[in-house]
VEXTORRO-94526 format. One record per residue (C-alpha): residue number from 0; residue in one letter; x, y, z negated. Coordinates in steps of 0.5 Angstrom, whole numbers, plus 2048, in hexadecimal, padded with zeros to 3 digits. Layout:
BEGIN
(rec NUM,'A',(X,Y,Z))
...
***
This chain:
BEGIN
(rec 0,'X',(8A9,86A,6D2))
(rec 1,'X',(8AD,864,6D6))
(rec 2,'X',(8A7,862,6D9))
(rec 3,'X',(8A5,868,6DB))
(rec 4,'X',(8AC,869,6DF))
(rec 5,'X',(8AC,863,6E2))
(rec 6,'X',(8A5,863,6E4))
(rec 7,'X',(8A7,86A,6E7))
(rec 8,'X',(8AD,867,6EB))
(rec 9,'X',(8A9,862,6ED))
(rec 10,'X',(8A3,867,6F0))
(rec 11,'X',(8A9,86B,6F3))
(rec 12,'X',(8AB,865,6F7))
(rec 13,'X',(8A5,862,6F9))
(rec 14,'X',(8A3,869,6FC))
(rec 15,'X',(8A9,86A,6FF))
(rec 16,'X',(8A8,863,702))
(rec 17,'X',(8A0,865,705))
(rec 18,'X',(8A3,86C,707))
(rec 19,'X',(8A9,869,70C))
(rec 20,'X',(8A5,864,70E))
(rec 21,'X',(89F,869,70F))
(rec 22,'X',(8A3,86D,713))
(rec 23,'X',(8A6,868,718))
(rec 24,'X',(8A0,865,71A))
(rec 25,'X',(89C,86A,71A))
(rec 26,'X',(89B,86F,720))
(rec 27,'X',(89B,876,71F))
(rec 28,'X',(896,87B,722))
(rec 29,'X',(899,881,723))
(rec 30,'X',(892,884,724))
(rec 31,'X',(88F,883,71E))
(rec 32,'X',(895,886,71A))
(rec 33,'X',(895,88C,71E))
(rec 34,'X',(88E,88C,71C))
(rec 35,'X',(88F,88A,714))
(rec 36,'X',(895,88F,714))
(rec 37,'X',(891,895,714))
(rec 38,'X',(890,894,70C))
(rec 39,'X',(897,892,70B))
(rec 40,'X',(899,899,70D))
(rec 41,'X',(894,89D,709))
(rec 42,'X',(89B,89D,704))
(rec 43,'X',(8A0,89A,709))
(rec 44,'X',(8A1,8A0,70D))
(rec 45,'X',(8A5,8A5,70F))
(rec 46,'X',(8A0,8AA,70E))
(rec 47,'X',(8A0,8A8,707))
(rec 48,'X',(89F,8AC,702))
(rec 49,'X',(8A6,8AE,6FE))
(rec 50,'X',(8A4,8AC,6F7))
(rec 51,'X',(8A3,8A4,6FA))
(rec 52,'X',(8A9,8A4,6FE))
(rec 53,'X',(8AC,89E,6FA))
(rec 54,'X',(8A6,89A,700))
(rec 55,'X',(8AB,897,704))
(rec 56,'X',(8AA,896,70B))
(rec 57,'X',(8A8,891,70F))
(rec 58,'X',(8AA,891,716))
(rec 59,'X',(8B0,88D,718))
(rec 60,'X',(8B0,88A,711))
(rec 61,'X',(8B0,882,711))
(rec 62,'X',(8AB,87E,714))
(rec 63,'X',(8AB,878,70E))
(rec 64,'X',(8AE,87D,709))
(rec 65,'X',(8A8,881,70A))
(rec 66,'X',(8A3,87B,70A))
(rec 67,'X',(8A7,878,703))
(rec 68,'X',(8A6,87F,700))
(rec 69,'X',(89E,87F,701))
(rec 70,'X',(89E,878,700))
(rec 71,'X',(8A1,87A,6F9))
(rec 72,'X',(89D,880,6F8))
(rec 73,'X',(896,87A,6F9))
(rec 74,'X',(899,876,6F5))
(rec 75,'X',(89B,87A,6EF))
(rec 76,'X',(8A3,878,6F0))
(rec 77,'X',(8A3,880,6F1))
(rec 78,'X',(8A1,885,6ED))
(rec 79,'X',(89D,88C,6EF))
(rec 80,'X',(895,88C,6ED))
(rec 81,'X',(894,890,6F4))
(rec 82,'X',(898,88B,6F9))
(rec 83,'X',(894,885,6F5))
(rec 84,'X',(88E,888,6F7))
(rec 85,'X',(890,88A,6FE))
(rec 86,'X',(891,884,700))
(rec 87,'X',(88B,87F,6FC))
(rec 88,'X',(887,880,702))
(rec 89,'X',(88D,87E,707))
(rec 90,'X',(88D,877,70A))
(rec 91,'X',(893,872,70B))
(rec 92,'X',(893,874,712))
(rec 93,'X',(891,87C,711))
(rec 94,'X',(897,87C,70E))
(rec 95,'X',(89B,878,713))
(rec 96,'X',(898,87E,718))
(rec 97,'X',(89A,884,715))
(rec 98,'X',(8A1,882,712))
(rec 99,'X',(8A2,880,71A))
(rec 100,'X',(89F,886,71C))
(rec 101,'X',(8A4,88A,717))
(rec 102,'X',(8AA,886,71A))
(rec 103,'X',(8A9,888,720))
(rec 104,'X',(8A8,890,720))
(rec 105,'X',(8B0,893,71F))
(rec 106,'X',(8B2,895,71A))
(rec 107,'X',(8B1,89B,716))
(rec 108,'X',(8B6,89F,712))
(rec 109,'X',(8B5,8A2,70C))
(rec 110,'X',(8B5,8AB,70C))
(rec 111,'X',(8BA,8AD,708))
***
């Protein structure tokens, strides 16, 4: 049990590392977001339907958040068999486009 906690700690950490440096270095192309947001939004909308409004939006959400919570999704970090799915055919750099893309839509706020 120990060893698979470190073993966690330790892979959460090296891809907090990779990811920082990934999305520093790395230039987004705001293009080929727009392009690859047309899945996202498929749930991440506002035209949603009622029984999946728990989707969150994506506009105006965090660059590196949005990057983080992919890369955590890709790597099994976080947990959602759809989303583990969804982002299977996302490269390091799709990933870096599409959260850059989000991030500089304005920001969208929840029907009430």
């Amino acid at each position: 049990m120990i060893k698979k906690i470190v073993f966690a700690t330790a892979l959460m950490f090296a891809s907090a590392t990779v990811m920082a440096t990934d999305t520093d270095v790395v230039k987004p192309n705001f293009a080929n977001g727009k392009q690859l947001s047309e899945r996202c939004l498929a749930c991440h909308n506002e035209s949603r339907l009622e029984e999946f409004n728990y989707f969150p939006y994506l506009e105006g959400q965090k660059y590196k958040y949005i990057v983080r919570q992919l890369n955590n999704f890709k790597l099994g970090l976080r947990k959602s068999p759809f989303m583990e799915g969804e982002v299977a055919y996302l490269s390091g750099q799709d990933m870096i486009d599409v959260a850059y893309y989000f991030s500089q839509q304005p920001k969208k706020k929840p029907k009430q």
